[in-house]
VOFIMI-868767 format. One line per field, with one value per residue (C-alpha): residue number from 1; chain; x, y, z. Coordinates in Angstrom, 1 decimal. Example, Ala and Ser with C-alpha at 12.3 -4.5 7.8 and 13.67 -1.06 7.14 Angstrom:
<nodes>
k (1 / 2)
c (A / A)
xx (12.3 / 13.7)
yy (-4.5 / -1.1)
zz (7.8 / 7.1)
</nodes>
This chain:
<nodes>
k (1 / 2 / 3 / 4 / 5 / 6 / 7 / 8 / 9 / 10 / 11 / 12 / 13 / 14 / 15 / 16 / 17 / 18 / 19 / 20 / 21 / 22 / 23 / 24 / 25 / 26 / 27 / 28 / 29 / 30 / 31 / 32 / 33 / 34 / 35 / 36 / 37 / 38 / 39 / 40 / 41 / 42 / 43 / 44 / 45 / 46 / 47 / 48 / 49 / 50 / 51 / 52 / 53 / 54 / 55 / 56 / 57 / 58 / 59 / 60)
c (A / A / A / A / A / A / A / A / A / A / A / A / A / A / A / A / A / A / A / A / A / A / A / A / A / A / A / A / A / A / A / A / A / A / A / A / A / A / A / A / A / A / A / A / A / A / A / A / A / A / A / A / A / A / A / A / A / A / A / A)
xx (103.8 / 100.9 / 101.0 / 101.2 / 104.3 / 105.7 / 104.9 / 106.8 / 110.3 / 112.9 / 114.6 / 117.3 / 114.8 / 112.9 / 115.8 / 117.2 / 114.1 / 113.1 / 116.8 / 115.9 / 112.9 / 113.5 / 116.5 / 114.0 / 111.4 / 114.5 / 115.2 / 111.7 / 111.1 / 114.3 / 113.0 / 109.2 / 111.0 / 112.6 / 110.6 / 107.1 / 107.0 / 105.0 / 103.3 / 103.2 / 101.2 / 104.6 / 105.8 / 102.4 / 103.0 / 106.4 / 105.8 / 103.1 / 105.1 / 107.9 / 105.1 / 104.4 / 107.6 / 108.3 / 105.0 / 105.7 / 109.4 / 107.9 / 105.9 / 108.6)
yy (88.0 / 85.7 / 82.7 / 79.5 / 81.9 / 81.8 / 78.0 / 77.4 / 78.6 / 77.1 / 77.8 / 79.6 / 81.4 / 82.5 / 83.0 / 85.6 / 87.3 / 87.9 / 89.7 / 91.6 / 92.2 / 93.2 / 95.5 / 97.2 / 97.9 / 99.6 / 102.3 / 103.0 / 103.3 / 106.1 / 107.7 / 108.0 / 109.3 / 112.4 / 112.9 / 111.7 / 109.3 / 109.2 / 106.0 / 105.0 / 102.3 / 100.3 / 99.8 / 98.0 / 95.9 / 94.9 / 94.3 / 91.9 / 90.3 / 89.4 / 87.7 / 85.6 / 84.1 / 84.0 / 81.4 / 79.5 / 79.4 / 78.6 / 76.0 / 73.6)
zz (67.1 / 66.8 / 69.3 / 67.3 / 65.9 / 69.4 / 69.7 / 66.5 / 67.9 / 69.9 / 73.2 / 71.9 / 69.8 / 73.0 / 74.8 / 72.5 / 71.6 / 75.0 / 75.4 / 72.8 / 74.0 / 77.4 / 75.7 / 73.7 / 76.5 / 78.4 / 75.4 / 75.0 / 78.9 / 79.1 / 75.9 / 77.2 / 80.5 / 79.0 / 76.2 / 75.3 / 72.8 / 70.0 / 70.5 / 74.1 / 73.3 / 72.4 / 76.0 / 76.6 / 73.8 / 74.3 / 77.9 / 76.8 / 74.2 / 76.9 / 79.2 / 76.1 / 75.8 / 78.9 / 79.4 / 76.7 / 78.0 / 81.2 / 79.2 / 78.4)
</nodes>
């Protein structure tokens, strides 16, 4: 997600995709743990994603 599309929602927006975020980071976190997933590289990105909407959350 590219920043000015970040900028362009609202709280609730935020709010919820952070959830779903923070949801997602969870199942790939377990998964990774018992089994290598196949692209690790998605835990880096979600985590970074979260810290995104969380500033511009933080923002307003």
């Amino acid at each position: 997600m590219k920043q000015s599309e970040i900028k362009a929602l609202s709280l609730e927006q935020l709010e919820q995709n952070i959830s779903l975020e923070k949801d997602r980071i969870l199942k790939l976190q377990f998964a990774h743990a018992i089994t290598p997933i196949e692209n690790p590289m998605r835990i880096r990105q979600s985590r970074r994603l979260i810290a995104q909407l969380m500033t511009e959350l933080n923002a307003r």
